[in-house]
C-alpha positions as CSV (number, residue, x, y, z in Angstrom):
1,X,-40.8,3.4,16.9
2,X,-39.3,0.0,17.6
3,X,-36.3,0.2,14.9
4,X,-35.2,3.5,16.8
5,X,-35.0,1.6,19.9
6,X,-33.6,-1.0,18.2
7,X,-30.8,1.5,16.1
8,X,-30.1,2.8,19.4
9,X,-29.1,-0.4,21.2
10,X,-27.1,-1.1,18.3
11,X,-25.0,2.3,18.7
12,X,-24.4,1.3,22.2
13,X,-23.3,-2.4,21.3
14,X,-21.1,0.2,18.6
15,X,-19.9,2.5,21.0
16,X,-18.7,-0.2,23.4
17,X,-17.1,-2.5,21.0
18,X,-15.2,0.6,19.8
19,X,-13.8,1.7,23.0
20,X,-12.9,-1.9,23.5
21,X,-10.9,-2.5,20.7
22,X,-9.2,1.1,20.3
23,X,-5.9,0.4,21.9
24,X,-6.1,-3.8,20.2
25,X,-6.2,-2.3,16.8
26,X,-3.7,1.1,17.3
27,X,-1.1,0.4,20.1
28,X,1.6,-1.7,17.6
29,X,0.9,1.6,15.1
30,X,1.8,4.3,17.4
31,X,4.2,2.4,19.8
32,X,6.6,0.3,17.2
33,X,6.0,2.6,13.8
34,X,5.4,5.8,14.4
35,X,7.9,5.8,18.2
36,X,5.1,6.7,20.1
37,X,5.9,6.2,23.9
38,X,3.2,4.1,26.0
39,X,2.2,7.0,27.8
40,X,1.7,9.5,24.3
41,X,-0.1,6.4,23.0
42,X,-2.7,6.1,26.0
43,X,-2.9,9.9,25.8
44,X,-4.0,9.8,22.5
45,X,-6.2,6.5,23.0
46,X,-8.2,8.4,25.7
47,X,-8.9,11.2,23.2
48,X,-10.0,8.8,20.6
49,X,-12.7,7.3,23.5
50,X,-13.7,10.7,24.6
51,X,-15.0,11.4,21.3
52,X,-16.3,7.9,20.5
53,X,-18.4,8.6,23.8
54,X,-19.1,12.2,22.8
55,X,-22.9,12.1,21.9
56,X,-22.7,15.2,19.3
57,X,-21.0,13.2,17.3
58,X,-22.7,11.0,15.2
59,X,-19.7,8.4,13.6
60,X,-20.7,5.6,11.7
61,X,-17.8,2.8,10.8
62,X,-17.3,0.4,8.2
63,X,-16.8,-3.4,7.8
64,X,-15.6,-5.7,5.4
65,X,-16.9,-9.4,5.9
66,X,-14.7,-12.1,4.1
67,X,-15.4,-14.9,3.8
68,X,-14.0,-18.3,2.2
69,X,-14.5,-22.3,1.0
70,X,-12.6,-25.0,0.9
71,X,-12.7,-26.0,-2.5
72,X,-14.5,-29.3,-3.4
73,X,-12.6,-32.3,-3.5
C-alpha cells in the first residue's frame, strides 16, 4: 500500500513540473515558428494545463538521461 502512496506523490511532483515547464519548453515553437501570437500561444498553453490537471486522464511522459566523461588524460 506504501508504493501507491508513494506513485501518487510522484504524479503530483509530475503534474506540477509539467505545468511548470509547459510554456519554457513550447512558447519559441508556437510564437517564432509556427506565427503564433502571444495571446493564441497562452490560449493554447492553458488547454495543454487543463488536461495535464484533468484527473481522467492518465498521461505518462518520457525522459532521456545523457550523460558524459571527460576523457582520461
Amino acid at each position: 500500500m506504501a508504493a501507491g502512496r508513494q506513485l501518487k506523490a510522484l504524479g503530483r511532483y509530475e503534474r506540477g513540473h509539467m505545468n511548470q515547464s509547459v510554456e519554457a519548453h513550447s512558447v519559441a515553437l508556437y510564437t517564432r515558428v509556427l506565427n503564433y501570437s502571444t495571446d493564441e500561444a497562452n490560449i493554447i498553453f492553458a488547454r495543454v494545463h487543463n488536461e495535464f490537471n484533468d484527473r481522467n486522464l492518465h498521461l505518462y511522459t518520457v525522459y532521456r538521461f545523457i550523460y558524459g566523461r571527460k576523457p582520461d588524460a
